[in-house]
C-alpha positions in Angstrom: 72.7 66.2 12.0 72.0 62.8 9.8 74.3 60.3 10.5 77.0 59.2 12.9 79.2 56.0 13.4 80.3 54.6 15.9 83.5 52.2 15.6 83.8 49.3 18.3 86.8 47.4 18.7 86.0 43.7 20.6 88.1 41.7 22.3 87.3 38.4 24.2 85.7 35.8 25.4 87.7 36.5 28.3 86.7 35.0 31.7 86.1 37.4 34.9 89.6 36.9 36.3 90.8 38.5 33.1 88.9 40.9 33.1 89.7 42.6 36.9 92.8 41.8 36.7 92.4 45.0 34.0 93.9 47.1 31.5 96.9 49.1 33.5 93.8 51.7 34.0 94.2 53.1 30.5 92.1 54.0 28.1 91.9 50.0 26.8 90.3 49.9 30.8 86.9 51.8 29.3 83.9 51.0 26.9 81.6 48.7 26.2 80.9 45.1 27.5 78.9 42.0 26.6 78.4 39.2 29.3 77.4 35.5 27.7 76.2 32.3 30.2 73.9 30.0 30.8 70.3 30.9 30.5 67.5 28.6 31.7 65.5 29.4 28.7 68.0 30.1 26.0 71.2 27.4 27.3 75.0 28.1 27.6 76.3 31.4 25.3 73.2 33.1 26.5 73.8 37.3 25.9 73.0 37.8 28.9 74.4 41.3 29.6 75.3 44.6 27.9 76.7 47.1 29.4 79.5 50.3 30.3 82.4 51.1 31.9 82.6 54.6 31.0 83.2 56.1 34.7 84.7 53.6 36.4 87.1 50.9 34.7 86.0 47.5 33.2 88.1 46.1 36.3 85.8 47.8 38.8 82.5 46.8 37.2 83.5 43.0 37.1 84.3 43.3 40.7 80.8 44.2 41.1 79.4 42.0 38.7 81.0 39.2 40.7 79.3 39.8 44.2 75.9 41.0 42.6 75.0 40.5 38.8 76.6 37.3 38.3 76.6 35.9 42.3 74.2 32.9 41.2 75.6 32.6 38.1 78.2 29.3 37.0 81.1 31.7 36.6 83.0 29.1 34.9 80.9 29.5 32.1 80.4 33.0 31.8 82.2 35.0 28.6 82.9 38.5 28.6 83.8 40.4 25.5 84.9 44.1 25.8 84.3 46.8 23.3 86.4 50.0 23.1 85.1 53.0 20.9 87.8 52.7 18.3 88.9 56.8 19.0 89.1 56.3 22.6 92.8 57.7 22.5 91.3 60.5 20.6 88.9 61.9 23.3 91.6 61.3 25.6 94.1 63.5 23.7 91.3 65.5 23.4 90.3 65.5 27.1 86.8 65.0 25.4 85.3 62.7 28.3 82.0 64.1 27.7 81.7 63.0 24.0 83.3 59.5 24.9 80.2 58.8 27.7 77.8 60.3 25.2 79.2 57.1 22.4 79.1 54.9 24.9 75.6 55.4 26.2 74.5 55.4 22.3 76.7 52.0 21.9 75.0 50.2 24.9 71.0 51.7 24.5 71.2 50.5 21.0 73.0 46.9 21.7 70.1 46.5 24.4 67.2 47.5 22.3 68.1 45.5 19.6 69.5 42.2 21.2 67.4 42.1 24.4 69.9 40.7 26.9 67.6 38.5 28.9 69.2 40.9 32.5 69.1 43.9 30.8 65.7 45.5 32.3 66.4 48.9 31.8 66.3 50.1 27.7 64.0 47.2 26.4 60.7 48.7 25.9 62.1 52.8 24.3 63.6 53.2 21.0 67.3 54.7 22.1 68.0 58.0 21.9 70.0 59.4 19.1 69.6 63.1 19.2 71.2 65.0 17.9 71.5 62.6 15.1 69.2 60.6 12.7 70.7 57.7 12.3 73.7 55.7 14.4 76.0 52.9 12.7 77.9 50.9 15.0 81.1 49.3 13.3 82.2 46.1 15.4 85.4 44.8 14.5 87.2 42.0 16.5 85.8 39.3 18.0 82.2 40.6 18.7 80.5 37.2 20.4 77.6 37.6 18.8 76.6 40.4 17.3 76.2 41.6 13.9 79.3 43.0 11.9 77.3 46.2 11.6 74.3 47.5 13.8 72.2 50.5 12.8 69.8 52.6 14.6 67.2 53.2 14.3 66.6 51.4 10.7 67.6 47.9 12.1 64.6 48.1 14.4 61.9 49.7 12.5 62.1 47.2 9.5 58.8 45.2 10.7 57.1 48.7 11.2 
């Protein structure tokens, strides 16, 4: 297969309250996130962290965030956006979970790679994984903090090759 896309719809900044006080546990409650703070190199509106709530609900993350990711964190300042795959109610019609986790893991190993989030270990150093596909577009529409209106592996990060 050559190409696929991937369509993101943001919403946000939103604070952590917002977020875990959640979606009604719908299909809105699952995707992608972005978490933006203070940084002690790179200031306030830092990215700081990508990442998914594809098994458990954007609600239940941030309650772990809270106690563990962001504990030392000023959570006054921290900004959270959160990204649904723009078919999520078709893979839910669909009961086509597998497919959904599949986007999402493409969504957050490419926003890694390419933006670095400075508490993002994991997903740096490898190019993502795209099989069985050449080429990925993500399509972010919304407020996307941010990123680019459009990223695309892997062409975005082999340009200085």
């Amino acid at each position: 297969m050559e190409k696929y896309i991937i369509g993101i719809n943001w919403e946000g900044p939103l604070n952590i309250g917002e977020v875990i006080r959640g979606k009604n546990n719908d299909v809105s409650d699952y995707g992608v996130y972005q978490i933006y703070g203070h940084h002690i190199l790179y200031k306030d509106n830092a990215l700081l962290y990508i990442g998914i709530a594809a098994k458990e609900t954007f609600s239940y993350r941030f309650r772990e965030h809270k106690i563990n990711l962001l504990k030392d964190d000023d959570q006054g300042k921290i900004k959270i956006y959160l990204g649904m795959l723009r078919d999520s109610s078709e893979y839910v019609s669909k009961d086509d979970w597998e497919v959904y986790y599949r986007d999402a893991h493409f969504v957050e190993d490419i926003l890694i790679y390419k933006y670095l989030p400075s508490y993002n270990g994991c997903g740096q150093g490898d190019y993502p994984k795209l099989d069985p596909y050449k080429e990925i577009k993500l399509v972010h529409k919304g407020d996307r903090g941010r990123l680019e209106p459009e990223d695309i592996a892997p062409s975005d990060y082999l340009k200085g090759d």
